[in-house]
C-alpha positions as CSV (number, residue, x, y, z in Angstrom):
1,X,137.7,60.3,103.5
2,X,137.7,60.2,99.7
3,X,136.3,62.6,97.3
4,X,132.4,61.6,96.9
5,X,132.6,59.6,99.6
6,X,131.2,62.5,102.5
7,X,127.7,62.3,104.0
8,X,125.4,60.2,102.2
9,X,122.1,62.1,101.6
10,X,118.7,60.4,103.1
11,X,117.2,58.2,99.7
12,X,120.0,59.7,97.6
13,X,117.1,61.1,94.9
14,X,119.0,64.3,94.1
15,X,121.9,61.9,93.5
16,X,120.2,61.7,90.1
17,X,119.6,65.3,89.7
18,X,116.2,65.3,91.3
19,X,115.8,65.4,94.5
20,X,111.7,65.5,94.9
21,X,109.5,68.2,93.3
22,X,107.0,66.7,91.1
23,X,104.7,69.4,89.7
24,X,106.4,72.0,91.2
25,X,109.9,71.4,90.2
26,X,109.7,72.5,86.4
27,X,113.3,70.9,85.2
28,X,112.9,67.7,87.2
29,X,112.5,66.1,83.9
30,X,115.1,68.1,82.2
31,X,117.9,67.0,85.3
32,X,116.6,63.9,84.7
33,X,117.5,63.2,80.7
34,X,120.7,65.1,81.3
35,X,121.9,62.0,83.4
36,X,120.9,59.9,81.6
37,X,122.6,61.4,78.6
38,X,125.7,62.0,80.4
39,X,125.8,58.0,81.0
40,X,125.1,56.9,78.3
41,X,128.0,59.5,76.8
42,X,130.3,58.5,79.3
43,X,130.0,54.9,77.8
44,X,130.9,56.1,74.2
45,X,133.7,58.3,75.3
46,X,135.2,55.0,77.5
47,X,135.4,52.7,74.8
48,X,136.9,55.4,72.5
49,X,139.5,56.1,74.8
50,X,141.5,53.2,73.5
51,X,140.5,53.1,69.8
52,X,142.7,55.4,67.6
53,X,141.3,58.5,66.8
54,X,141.5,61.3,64.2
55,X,142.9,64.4,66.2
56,X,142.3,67.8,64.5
57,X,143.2,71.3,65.6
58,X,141.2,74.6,66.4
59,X,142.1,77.9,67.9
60,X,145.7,76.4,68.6
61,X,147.9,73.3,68.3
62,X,146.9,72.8,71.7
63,X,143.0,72.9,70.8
64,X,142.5,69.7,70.5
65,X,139.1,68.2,68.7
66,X,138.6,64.2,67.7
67,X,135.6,62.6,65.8
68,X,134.4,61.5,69.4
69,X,133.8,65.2,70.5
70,X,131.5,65.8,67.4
71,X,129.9,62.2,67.7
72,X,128.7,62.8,71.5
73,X,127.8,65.9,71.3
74,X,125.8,65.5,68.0
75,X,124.3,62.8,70.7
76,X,123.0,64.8,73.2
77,X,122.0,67.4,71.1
78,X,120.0,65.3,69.4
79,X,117.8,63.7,72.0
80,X,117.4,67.2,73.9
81,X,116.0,68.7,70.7
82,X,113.7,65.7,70.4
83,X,112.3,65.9,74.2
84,X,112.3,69.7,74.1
85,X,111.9,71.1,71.1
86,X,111.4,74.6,72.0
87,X,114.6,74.7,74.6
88,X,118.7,76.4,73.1
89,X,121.9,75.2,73.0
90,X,125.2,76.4,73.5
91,X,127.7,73.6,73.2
92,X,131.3,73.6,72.5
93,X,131.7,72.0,68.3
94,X,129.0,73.4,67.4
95,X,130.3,77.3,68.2
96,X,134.0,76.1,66.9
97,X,131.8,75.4,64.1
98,X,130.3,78.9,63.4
99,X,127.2,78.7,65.7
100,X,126.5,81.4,68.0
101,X,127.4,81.6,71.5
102,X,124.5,83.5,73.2
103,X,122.8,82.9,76.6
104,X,119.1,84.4,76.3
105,X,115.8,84.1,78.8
106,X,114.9,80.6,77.2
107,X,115.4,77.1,78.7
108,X,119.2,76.9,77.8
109,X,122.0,73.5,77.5
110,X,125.2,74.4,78.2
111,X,127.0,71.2,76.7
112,X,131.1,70.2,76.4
113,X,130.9,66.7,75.0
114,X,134.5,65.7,76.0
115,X,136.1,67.7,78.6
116,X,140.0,66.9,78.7
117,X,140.1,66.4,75.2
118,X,143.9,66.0,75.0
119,X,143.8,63.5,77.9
120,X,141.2,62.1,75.8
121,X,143.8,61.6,72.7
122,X,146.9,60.8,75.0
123,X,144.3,58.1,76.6
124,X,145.0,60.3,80.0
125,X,141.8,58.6,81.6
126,X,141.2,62.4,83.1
127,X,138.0,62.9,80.9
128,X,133.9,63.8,81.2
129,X,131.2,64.8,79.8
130,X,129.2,68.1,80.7
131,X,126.0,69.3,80.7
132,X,124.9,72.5,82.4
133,X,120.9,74.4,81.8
134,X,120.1,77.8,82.6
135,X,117.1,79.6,82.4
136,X,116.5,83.5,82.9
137,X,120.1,83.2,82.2
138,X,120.2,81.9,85.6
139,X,121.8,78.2,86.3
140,X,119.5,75.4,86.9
141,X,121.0,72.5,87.5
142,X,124.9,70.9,86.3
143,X,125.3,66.9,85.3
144,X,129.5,66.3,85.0
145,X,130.5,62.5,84.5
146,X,133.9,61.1,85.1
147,X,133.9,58.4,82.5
148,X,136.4,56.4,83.3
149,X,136.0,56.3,87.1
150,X,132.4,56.5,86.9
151,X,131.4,59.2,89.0
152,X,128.4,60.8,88.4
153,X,128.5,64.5,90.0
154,X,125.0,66.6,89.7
155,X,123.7,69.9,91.7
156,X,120.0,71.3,91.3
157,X,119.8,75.2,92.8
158,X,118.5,74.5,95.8
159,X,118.9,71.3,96.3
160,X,122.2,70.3,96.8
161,X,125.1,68.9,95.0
162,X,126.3,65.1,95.2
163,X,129.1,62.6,93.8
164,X,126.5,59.2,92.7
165,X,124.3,59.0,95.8
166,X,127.0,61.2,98.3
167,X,126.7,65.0,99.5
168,X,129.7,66.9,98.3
169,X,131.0,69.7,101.2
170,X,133.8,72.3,100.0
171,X,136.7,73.0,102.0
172,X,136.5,75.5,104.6
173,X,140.2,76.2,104.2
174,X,140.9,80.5,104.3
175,X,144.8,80.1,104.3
176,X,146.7,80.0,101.1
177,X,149.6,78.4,102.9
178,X,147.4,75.9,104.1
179,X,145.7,75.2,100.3
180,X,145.9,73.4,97.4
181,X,145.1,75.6,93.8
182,X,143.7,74.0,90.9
183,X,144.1,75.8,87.2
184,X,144.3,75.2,83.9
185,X,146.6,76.1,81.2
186,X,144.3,77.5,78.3
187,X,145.1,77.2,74.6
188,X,147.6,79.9,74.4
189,X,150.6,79.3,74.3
190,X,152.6,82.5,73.3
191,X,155.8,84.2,74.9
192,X,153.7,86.9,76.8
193,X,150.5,84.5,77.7
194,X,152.9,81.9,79.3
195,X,154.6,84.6,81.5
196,X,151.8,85.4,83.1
197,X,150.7,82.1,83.2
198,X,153.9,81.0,85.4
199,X,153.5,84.2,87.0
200,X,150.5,83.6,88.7
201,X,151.7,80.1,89.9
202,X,155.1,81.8,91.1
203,X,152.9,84.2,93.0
204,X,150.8,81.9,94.9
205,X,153.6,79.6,95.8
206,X,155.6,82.4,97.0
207,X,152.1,83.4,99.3
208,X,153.2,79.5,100.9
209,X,150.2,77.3,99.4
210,X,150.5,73.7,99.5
211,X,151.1,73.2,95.4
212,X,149.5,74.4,92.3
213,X,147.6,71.3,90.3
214,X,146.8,70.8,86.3
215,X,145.0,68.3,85.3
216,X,144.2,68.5,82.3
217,X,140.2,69.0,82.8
218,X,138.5,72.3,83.5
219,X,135.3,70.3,84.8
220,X,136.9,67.7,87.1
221,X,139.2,70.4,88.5
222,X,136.4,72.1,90.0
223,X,134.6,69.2,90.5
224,X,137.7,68.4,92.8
225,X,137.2,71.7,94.5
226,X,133.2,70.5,95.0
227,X,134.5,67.3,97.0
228,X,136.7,69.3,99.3
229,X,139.9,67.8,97.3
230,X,140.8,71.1,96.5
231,X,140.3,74.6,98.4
232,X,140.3,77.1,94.9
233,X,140.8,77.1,91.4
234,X,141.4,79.5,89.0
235,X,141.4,80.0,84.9
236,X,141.6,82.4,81.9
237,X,140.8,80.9,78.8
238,X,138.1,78.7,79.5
239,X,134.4,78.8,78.4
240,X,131.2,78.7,79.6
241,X,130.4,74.7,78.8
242,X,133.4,74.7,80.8
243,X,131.8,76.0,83.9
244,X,127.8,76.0,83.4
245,X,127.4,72.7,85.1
246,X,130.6,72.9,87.9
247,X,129.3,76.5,89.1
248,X,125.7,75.3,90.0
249,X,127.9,71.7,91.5
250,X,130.4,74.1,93.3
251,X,127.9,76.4,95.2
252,X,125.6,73.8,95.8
253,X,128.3,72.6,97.9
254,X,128.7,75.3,99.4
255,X,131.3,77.5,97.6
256,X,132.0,80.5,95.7
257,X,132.3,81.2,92.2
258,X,133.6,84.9,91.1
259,X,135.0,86.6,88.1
260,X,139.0,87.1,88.3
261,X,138.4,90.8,89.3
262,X,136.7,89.4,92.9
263,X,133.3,90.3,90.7
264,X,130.4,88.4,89.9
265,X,130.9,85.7,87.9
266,X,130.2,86.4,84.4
267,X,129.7,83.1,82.2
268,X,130.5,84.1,79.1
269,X,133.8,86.2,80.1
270,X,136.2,83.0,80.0
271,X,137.8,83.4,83.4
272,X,136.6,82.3,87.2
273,X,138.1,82.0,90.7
274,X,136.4,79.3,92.7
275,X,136.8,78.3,96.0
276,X,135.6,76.6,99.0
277,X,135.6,79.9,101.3
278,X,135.0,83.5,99.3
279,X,138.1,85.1,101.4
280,X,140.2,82.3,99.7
281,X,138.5,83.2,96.2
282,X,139.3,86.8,96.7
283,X,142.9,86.5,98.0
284,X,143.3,85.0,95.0
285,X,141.8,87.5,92.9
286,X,144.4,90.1,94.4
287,X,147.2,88.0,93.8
288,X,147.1,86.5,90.6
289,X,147.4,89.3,86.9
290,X,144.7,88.6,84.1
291,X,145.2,86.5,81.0
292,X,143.2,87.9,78.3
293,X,141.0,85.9,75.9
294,X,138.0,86.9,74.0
295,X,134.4,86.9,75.7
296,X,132.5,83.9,74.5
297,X,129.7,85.5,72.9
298,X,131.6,87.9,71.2
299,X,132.3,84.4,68.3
């Protein structure tokens, strides 16, 4: 069976992050605007995908940022503001761009405009749009959209996480030797940082598992693990737009997501272990040495 193609939930409504609630569901409204938003992004980002496009660089020659990234996200940040004026952001340009990187107590958007932006410039067709909330500093709900094979993946706490109108079920998978790890190289690239980068994969393919995958985006990856496609993923050196919407997917699905020390997960730490079962996500944790970046809301 295909990825998003498991059960099929009874009148699919949670397929566009709702799922019922009416009065009492607060952010029904707010789950509904981010899909839409998310679609109608996915359609700018799929026609760009072929244009030519004017590539600048951030923390790294590997940080990748195009006109297209500042143009959607300007998007969505626009409309939100203009439905809820009184509701944060936190969204990937605009902190490259100076702007602080806090999560408080207020009705929070977690936004990465382009995820995979170098597949994005290399026309890679690996690329979506993300679009986490928060509130209490506690995730809401998730909206991640594969633009260019149309797959709309959403999870409300609560309420379940599906691919378009399909449940999503992790893998139940404990045994490394049996799995198959997800990760992502982050944007450094010095001596020491790639060591211990190819390290860690040595490590778990010495522990037998099935292969190590990159693919180029932080959100499909674990939207992969979501869909049972994958049984665990790991990364140092992502951020929290990164993995605001894929967390509340993931667990809504019925995983785990932990800090690299087998800990909590802490959002704004840039590093997670994720995994269909928690003893996968902790043998991992023992197994694999940390990469160190700088917390997110330390910018």
């Amino acid at each position: 069976m295909k990825p998003c193609e498991e059960e099929e939930e009874e009148g699919g409504a949670a397929a566009a992050g709702g799922g019922g609630g009416g009065g009492g569901d607060p952010w029904k409204e707010c789950a509904e605007v981010a899909v839409q938003l998310a679609l109608r992004a996915g359609q700018v980002i799929r026609k760009a995908l072929t244009e030519e496009k004017q590539v600048s660089t951030k923390t790294s020659a590997a940080d990748l940022v195009t006109e297209t990234d500042h143009f959607v996200e300007n998007l969505i940040i626009s409309v939100l503001k203009e439905k809820f004026p009184s509701h944060r952001f936190i969204a990937e340009e605009s902190t490259a761009a100076g702007s602080k990187c806090v999560l408080t107590d207020s009705p929070t958007w977690i936004i990465d405009p382009v995820d995979g932006t170098c597949n994005f410039v290399h026309r890679f067709p690996t690329v979506a749009v993300s679009i986490g909330f928060a509130v209490n500093k506690e995730l809401e709900f998730g909206v991640i959209y594969h633009c260019t094979e149309e797959r709309l993946y959403t999870g409300r706490r609560g309420q379940g996480a599906f691919c378009n109108d399909k449940r999503l079920q992790v893998s139940k998978e404990t045994d490394i030797s049996k799995a198959l790890i997800l990760t992502e190289i982050g944007p450094k690239r010095d001596p020491a940082t790639l060591k211990l980068f190819l390290g860690n994969i040595e490590r778990l393919l010495k522990a037998q598992a099935h292969g190590v995958r990159v693919i180029g985006s932080s959100t499909l990856a674990l939207c992969h693990l979501a869909s049972g496609a994958a049984d665990a993923y790991y990364q140092f050196g992502l951020h929290c737009w990164d993995l605001a919407a894929a967390t509340v997917i993931i667990r809504e699905a019925g995983g785990t997501v932990i800090d690299t020390s087998g800990g909590p997960l802490d959002l704004m730490s840039c590093r997670v272990i994720a995994a269909g079962t928690r003893e996968m996500a902790m043998f991992i944790a023992q197994e694999i040495q940390t990469i160190y970046y700088r917390r997110d809301d330390e910018n």
